[in-house]
N, C-alpha and C positions, 0 to 999 in steps of 0.2 A: 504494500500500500504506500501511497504517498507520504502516512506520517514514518512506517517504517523507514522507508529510502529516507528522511529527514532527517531520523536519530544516529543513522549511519553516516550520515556528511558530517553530521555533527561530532559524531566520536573522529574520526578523520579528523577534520582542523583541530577538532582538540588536543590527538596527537599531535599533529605537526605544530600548534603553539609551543605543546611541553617541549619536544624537540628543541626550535630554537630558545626559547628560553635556557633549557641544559645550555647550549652551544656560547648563549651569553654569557654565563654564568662563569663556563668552561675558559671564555677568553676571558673577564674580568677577574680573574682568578689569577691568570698567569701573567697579567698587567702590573698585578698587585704584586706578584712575586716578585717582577721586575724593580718597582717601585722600592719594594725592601733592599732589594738589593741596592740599587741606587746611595739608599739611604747607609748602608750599610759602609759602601765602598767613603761614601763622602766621610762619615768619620772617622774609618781608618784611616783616610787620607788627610786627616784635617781639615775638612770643608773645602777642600779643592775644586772647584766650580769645574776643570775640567772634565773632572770623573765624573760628572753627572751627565756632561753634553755628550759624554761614548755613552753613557745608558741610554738616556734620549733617543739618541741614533737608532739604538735597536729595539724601540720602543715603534718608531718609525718603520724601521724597516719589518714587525713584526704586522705593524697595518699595513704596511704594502703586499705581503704576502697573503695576508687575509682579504684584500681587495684582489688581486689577481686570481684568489680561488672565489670568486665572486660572494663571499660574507662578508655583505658590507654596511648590515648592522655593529659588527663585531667591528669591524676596519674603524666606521666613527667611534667606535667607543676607545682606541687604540690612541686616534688622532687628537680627542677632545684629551685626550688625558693629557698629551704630552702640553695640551694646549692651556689648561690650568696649574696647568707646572709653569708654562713658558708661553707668557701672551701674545709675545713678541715674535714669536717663533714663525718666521716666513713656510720653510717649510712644510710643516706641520698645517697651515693655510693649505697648502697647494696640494698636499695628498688628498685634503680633505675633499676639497674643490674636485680632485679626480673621480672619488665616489660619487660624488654628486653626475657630473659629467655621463659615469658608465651609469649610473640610473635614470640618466634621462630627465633630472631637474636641472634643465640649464640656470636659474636664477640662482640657485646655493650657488651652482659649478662658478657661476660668474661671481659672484661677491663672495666666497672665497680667494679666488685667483685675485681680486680687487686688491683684497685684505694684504693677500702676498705680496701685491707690487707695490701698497703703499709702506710695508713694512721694507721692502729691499726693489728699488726701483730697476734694478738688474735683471732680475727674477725672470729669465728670459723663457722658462719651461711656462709659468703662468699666464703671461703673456702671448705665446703662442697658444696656449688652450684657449684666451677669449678671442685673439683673432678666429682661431678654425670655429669658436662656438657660432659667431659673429656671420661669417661667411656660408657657414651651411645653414646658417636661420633664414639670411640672406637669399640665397638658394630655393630654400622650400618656399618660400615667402613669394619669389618670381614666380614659381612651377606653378601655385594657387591661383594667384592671378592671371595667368595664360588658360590657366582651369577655370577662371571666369568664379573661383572660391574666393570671391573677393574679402567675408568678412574675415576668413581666418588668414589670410595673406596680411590683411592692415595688422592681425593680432601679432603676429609675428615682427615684421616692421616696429608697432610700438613696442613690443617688447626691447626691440635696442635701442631707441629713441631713451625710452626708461631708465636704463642699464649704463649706455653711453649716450650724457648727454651732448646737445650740439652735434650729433652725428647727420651730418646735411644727407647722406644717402636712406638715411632713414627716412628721415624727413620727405626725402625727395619720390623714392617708393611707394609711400604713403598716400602721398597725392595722387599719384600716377593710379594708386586701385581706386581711390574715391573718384577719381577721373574716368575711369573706365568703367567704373560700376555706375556713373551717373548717365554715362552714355547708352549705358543699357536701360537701368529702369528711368532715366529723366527724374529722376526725383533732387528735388532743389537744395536736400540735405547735404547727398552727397559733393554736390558741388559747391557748396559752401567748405565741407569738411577739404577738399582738394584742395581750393584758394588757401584756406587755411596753413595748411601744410607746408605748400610752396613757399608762402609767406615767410615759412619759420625756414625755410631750407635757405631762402635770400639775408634772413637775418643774420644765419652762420657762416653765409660766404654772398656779399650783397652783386658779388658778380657771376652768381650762377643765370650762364646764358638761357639752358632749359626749363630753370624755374621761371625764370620773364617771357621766357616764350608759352607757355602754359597757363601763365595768370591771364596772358593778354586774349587768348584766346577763350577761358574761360568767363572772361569782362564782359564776352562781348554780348 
C-alpha cells in the first residue's frame, strides 16, 4: 500500500541521515585530534606560532581530500575550523569557496574567493575561480537568451551585476534580454527595464558605443 511504500522511504533517509551524521561525527573527531595535537606541539614548542601553521596545513589538506572524495559537509566543517582558529587565513577562504563551487552554489563559491582576495590580493587560484565562475554564468546566461529564456538569462546576468559591481557586460546583457524580450511581447516594462540597464552600462564606461546605440533606438 501506499502508507506501507511511505514507512519504507522513510526508514531509508533515516538510515542514510544516521549515516552521514556517523560520517560527521567521524570527521569532527579526527579534527579534534588534530587540534590537540596542535595544541600539544605549541607547548612543547613554547608557543611557537610556526608549529601551529604545519598543523593548519594538514588540517587543510585533510578538507581537501575530503572535498575530492566528494564529503563536502565534512570538507566545510575541516575548512570552518581552521577558519576560527585563523580569520585571516586566505586559504582556508579559497578551499572553502571550492566546495561551494563543486556544489553548485556559485554565491558562497564567489564571496568566498572575494574573502580570499581581499585577504591576499595575489591569491591568483581565487581569482581565477571567479573569473571561470563569471564567464560560464556568462555563457549560460547568452544560450537563454538565444532560447528566447529571457527571465532566467536577466537572472543570471544580475547575479554578476550583484557579485561584481560596475560590471558594464553585465549591465550590458541585461539590457540586451529586456531588449529582446520587449520585442517579443511589446510590453512597455520590458523596455523601460533595457533603457535602464544600458543606462547603468554608460554610467560605468560613459563611452560605450553599443549602449548609445540601443538607448537611441529604444527612444525612439
Amino acid at each position: 500500500t501506499d502508507l506501507t511504500g511511505a514507512q519504507e522511504e522513510l526508514k531509508q533517509l533515516q538510515g542514510s541521515y544516521s549515516g552521514l551524521e556517523h560520517e560527521l561525527r567521524e570527521t569532527q573527531g579526527k579534527l579534534s585530534a588534530l587540534v590537540e595535537q596542535v595544541k600539544k606541539t605549541i607547548q612543547a614548542e613554547g608557543g611557537k606560532a610556526t608549529n601551529f601553521e604545519v598543523q593548519v596545513d594538514n588540517i587543510l589538506k585533510y578538507g581537501e581530500e575530503l572535498r575530492q572524495n566528494q564529503r563536502y559537509t565534512q570538507a566545510i566543517t575541516a575548512f570552518e575550523m581552521v577558519l576560527e582558529r585563523e580569520p585571516n587565513n586566505a586559504d582556508a577562504y579559497a578551499n572553502l569557496g571550492t566546495v561551494y563551487r563543486d556544489t553548485g552554489d556559485k554565491g558562497q563559491a564567489i564571496d568566498c574567493f572575494m574573502k580570499a582576495l581581499n585577504l591576499n590580493p595575489n591569491h591568483n587560484f581565487s581569482r581565477k575561480n571567479i573569473d571561470e565562475i563569471i564567464r560560464n554564468t556568462f555563457q549560460e546566461g547568452v544560450r537563454l537568451r538565444e532560447s528566447k529564456m529571457y527571465e532566467a538569462a536577466i537572472g543570471g546576468f544580475r547575479f554578476i551585476s550583484e557579485k561584481v559591481p560596475n560590471n558594464v557586460e553585465s549591465y550590458v546583457n541585461t539590457g540586451i534580454a529586456y531588449r529582446d524580450w520587449f520585442n517579443q511581447s511589446k510590453d512597455p516594462a520590458h523596455r523601460e527595464q533595457a533603457i535602464q540597464y544600458f543606462q547603468r552600462a554608460l554610467e560605468a564606461n560613459p563611452k560605450h558605443q553599443f549602449s548609445l546605440q540601443n538607448l537611441e533606438r529604444l527612444r525612439k
